[in-house]
N, C-alpha and C positions, 0 to 999 in steps of 0.2 A: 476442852473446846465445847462451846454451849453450841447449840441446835443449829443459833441462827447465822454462827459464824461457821457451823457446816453446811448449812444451805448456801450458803452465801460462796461458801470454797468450789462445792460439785458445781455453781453455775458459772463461776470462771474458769473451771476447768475443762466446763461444757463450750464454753466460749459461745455464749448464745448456743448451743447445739440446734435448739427446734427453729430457729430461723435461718439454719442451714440448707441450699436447696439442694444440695448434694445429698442430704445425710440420706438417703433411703438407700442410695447407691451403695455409700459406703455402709451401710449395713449388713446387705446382702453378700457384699467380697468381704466384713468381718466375721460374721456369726457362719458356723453352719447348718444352724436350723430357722431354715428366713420365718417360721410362725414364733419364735420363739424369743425374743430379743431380753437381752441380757449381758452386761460388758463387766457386772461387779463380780469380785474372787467366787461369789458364794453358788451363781449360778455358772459359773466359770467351771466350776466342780462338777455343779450337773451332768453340763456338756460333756466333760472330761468322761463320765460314768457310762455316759451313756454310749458314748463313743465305743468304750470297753466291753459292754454287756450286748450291743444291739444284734453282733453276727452271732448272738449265742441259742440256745435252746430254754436257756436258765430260767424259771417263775421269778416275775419282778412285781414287788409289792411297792408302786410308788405312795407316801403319806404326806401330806399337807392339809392346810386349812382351805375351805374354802374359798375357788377363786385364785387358786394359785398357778393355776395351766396345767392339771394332772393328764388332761384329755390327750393334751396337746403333744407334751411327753411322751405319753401311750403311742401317739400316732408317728415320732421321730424317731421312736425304736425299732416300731414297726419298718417305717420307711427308709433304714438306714442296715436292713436287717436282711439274711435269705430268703428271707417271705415276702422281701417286698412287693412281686408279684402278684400274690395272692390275696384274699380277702381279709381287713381290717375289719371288724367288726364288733359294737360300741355296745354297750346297755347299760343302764344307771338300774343298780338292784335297789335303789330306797327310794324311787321314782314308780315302780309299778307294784300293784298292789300283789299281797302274796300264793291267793289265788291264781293270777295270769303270772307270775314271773316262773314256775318251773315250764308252763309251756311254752313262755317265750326263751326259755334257755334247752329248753330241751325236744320240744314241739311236742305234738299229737299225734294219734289215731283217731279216723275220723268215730263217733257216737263216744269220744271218751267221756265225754258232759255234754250238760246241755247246751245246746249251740255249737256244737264243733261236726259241725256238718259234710267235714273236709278236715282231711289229713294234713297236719302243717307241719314243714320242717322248724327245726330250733337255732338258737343262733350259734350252739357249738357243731353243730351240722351245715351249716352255713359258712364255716368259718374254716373247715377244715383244709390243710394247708398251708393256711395263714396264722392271723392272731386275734387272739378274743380279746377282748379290755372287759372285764369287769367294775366298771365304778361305784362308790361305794356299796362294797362288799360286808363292809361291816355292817349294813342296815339289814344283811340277809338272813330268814329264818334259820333256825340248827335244823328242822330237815332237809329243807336247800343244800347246805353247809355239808351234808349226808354225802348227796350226790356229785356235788363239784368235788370234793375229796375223791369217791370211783374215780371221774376224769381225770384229774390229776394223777394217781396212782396207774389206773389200770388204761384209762384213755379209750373209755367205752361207757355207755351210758344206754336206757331202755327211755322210747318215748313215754308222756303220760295216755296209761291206757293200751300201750302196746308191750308187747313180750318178745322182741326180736331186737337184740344187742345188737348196737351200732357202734362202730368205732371209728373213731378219729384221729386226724393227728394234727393239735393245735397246742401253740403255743399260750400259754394265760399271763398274762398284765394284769393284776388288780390294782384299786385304789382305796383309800378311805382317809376321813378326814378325822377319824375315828385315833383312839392311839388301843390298838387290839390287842396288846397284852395286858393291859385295866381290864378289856372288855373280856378277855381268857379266865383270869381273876374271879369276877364277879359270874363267870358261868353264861355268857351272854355269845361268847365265843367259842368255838372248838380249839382245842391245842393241837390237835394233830394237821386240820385243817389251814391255821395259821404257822406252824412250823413249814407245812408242804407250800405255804405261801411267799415265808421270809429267807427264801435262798439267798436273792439279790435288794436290797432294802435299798430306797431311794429316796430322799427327804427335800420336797421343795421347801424353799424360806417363801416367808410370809413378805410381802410387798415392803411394809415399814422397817426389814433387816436387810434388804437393799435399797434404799432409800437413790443412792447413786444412777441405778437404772430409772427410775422417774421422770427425767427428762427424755432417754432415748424412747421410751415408751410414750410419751406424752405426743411427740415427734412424731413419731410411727403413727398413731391413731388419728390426729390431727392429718396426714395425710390421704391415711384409707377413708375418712370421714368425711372428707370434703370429696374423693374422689367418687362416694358411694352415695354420697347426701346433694353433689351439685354445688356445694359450697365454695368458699372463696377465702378461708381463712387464713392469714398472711404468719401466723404464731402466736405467743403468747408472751405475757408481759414479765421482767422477769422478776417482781412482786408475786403476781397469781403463782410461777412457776415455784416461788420458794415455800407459797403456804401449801402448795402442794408438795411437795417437799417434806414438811411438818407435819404434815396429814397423816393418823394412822392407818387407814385404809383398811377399813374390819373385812371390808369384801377383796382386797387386794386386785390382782389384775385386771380381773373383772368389772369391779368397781369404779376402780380407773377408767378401763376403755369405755364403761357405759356413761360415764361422767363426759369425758371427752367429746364422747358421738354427741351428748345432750347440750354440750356448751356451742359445739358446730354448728346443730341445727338450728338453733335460738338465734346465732349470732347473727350468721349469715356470712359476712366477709369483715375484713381490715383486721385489726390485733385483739383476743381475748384479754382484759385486765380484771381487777380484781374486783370490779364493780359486777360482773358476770358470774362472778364464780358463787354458789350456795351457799350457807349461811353457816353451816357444819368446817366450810372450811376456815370461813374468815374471824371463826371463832377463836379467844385464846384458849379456851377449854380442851383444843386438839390435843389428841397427846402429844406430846414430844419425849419420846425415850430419854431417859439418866442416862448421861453419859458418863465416864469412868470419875469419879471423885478424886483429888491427889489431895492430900495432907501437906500443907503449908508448912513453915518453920513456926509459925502461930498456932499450930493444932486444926481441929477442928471440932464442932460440936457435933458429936456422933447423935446425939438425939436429935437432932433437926435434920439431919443428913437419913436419916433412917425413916423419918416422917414423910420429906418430900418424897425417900425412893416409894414408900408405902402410896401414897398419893399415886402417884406415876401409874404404881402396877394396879391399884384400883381403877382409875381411871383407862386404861389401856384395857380390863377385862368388860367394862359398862360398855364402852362404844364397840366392840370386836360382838359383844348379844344384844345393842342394839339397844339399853339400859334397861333389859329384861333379868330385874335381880335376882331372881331363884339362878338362873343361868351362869351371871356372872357372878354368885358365891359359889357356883358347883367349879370354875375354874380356876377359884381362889380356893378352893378346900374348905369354905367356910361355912358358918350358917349364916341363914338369910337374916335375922338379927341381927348379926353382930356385923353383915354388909353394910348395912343399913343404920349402924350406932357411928361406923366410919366414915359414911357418907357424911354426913349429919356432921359430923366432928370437923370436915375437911371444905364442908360447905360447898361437894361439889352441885354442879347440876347440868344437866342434859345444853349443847352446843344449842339448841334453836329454845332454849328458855327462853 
């Protein structure tokens, strides 16, 4: 079945779904995590996991691509968990530099450097009771990697510049979009560190592997966007809604939502169509995923058949970095060469050429 008679099936099976004025309702009595929306098998499992894992004590290393809702996750474990009570508490380790982030995780004594004029608690002291989330973890230094490893083991840790062992008792969530047994490999990771991490493993799908969920999500935001922006948006067309659909969404949910809120504000009110929508989408250059090939009673030509799939997966790693090719041959295994002899061979080019 080709793309467009898949897009075509999810929107009668959505039956209009985002021009439903109901649907918000019934999302809230289907899902049990209303920031989380998801109706396909694959986040269906999430749910299922986390369900299982959220009353536990267990280290959960959720991994995804950017963009996937790792936060979000983090924070449905948390609030679904014995600690829901207590403090949640968030830090992105590849967002602060590596300077402040042991004493953003760990705090100070006051003259431990300069400027620190005042003694500051850490955010695993902050947390205690509750749960920490780590987001990407993998961007964190091997001395870092040091210390979170103590917590984890011993559940005590020394601020920077002070000598009086503090302990805690916190649960740790990390994230990373990183795949950290590459990074174990290459030395860039601890193995003891990432073992004490991978008790509970959790693996979000990327936006374009549930393609299905697209509308309920489009729904959703189109909602909170108008309720948050003033707007008057009555839905979307369900042209726009199928190239959205086909769209690989390199930034996934994220992506999405920020697209949504951008086509609400612009609009203003009556129905989004395709005349609205950016230029990335209404391009044919979008991916669209190969879908499963069958061999006919006629055969089929394995060499062309092997060409588009190559097509496909070239194209799918150019827009996921943004057509940043050292990038997208590091996720083809390739060298930038011979990315670059295939482009060229296959004649692609960037959606806003």
């Amino acid at each position: 079945m080709g793309n467009f008679a898949v897009g075509k099936k999810i929107m009668e099976e959505t039956d209009l779904f985002v021009k439903n004025s109901m649907v918000l309702e019934r999302l809230k009595d289907e899902y049990r995590f209303n920031d989380i929306i998801g109706q396909s098998e694959k986040m269906q499992d999430v749910f299922r996991l986390v369900e299982k894992v959220a009353d536990c004590d267990s280290t959960i290393l959720i991994t995804g691509e950017t963009g996937t809702g790792k936060g979000l996750v983090a924070r449905a474990i948390h609030q679904n968990s014995q600690r829901r009570n207590k403090p949640f508490i968030s830090i992105n380790c590849g967002a602060i530099p590596e300077n402040l982030l042991e004493s953003e995780l760990f705090g100070h004594v006051r003259g431990a450097f300069t400027g620190a004029t005042t003694s500051k608690q850490g955010k695993f002291e902050l947390a205690n009771g509750g749960t920490i989330f780590l987001d990407e973890i993998g961007d964190m230094s091997p001395d870092l990697q040091v210390k979170v490893l103590k917590v984890l083991e011993e559940g005590e840790f020394e601020q920077v510049g002070g000598s009086k062992t503090i302990k805690v008792d916190v649960r740790i969530i990390a994230a990373t979009h990183r795949y950290l047994a590459e990074e174990v490999q290459r030395g860039n990771f601890r193995d003891d560190l990432f073992y004490r991490l991978y008790v509970i493993p959790l693996n979000l799908p990327s936006l374009r592997d549930r393609r299905s969920d697209i509308p309920h999500l489009v729904s959703y935001f189109l909602e909170k966007s108008n309720r948050n922006n003033k707007r008057q948006i009555k839905g979307i067309s369900e042209e726009a809604l199928e190239l959205m659909i086909r769209y690989s969404w390199p930034g996934n949910v994220r992506e999405l939502k920020n697209m949504v809120e951008r086509l609400v504000v612009l609009k203003g009110d009556g129905e989004i169509t395709v005349r609205d929508l950016p230029a990335e989408l209404k391009s044919t250059n979008s991916y669209e995923a190969p879908g499963m090939i069958e061999i006919t009673d006629d055969g089929i030509c394995l060499n062309s058949a092997v060409t588009e799939f190559e097509k496909a997966l070239i194209l799918q790693s150019l827009e996921k970095t943004k057509w940043v090719k050292n990038k997208a041959a590091k996720l083809l295994h390739l060298n930038r060469t011979t990315l670059v002899e295939k482009i060229k061979r296959h004649r692609l080019q960037p959606c806003n050429a």
